[in-house]
C-alpha positions in Angstrom: 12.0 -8.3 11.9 13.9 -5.2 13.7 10.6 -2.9 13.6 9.4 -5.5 15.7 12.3 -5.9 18.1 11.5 -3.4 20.9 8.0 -5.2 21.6 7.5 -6.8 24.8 5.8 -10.6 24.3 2.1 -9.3 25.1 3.0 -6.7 22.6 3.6 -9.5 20.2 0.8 -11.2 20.6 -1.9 -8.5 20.3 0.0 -8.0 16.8 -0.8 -11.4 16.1 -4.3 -10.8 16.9 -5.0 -8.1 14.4 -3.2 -10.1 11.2 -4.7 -10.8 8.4 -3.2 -13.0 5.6 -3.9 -12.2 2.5 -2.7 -13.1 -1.1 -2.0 -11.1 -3.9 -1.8 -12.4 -7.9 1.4 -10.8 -10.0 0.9 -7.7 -11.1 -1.6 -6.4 -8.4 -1.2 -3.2 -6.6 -1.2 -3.7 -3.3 -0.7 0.3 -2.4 -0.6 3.5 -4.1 1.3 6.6 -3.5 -1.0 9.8 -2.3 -3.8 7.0 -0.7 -4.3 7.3 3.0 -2.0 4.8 4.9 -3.9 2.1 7.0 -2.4 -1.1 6.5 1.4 -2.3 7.5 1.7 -5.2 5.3 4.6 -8.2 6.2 5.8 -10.3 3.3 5.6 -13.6 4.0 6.4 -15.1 1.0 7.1 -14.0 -2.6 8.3 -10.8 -4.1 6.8 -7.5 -4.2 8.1 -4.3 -5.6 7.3 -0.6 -5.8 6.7 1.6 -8.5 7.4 5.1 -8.9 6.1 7.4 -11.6 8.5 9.3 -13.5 6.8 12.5 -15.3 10.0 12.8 -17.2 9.8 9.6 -19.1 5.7 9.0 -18.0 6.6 5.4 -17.1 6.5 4.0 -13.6 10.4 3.0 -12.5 11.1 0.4 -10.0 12.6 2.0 -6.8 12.7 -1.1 -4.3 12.3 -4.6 -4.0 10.7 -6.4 -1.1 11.5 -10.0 -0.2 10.5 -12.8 2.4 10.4 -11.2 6.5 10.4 -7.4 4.6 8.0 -5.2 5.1 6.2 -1.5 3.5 3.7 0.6 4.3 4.9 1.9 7.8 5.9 5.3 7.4 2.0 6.5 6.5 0.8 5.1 9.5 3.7 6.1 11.8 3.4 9.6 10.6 0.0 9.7 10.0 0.5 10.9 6.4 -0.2 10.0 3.0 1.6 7.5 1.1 
């Protein structure tokens, strides 16, 4: 994963130490905008996508896809701001 490319091995491996598999049904939100970031979450395997609501049609709309070795929920944590 390029996030993870700049990491020296030790770095690595206290990552490893801190991960925590866990599996998620379809369907299940897994994140929610406004909530307070403090989880970075690696997708292994499957599909997830985020939802967007849209007050103009009051339906939520699809605005990415995430695949195998993506990842989501970085940029709250990185700058320390909501989601």
């Amino acid at each position: 994963m390029d996030v993870l490319q700049t990491l020296d091995t030790y770095e690595k491996q206290k990552l490893c130490d801190c991960l925590e598999i866990i599996q998620y049904e379809d369907g299940d939100c897994v994140i929610k905008e406004g909530h307070t970031g403090n989880t970075f979450f690696l997708v292994l395997e499957g599909k997830a996508k985020a939802l967007k609501f849209n007050p103009n049609t009051n339906q939520d709309e699809e605005v990415m896809k995430y695949h195998e070795n993506m990842y989501f929920g970085e940029l709250a944590l990185l700058r320390d701001v909501p989601r």
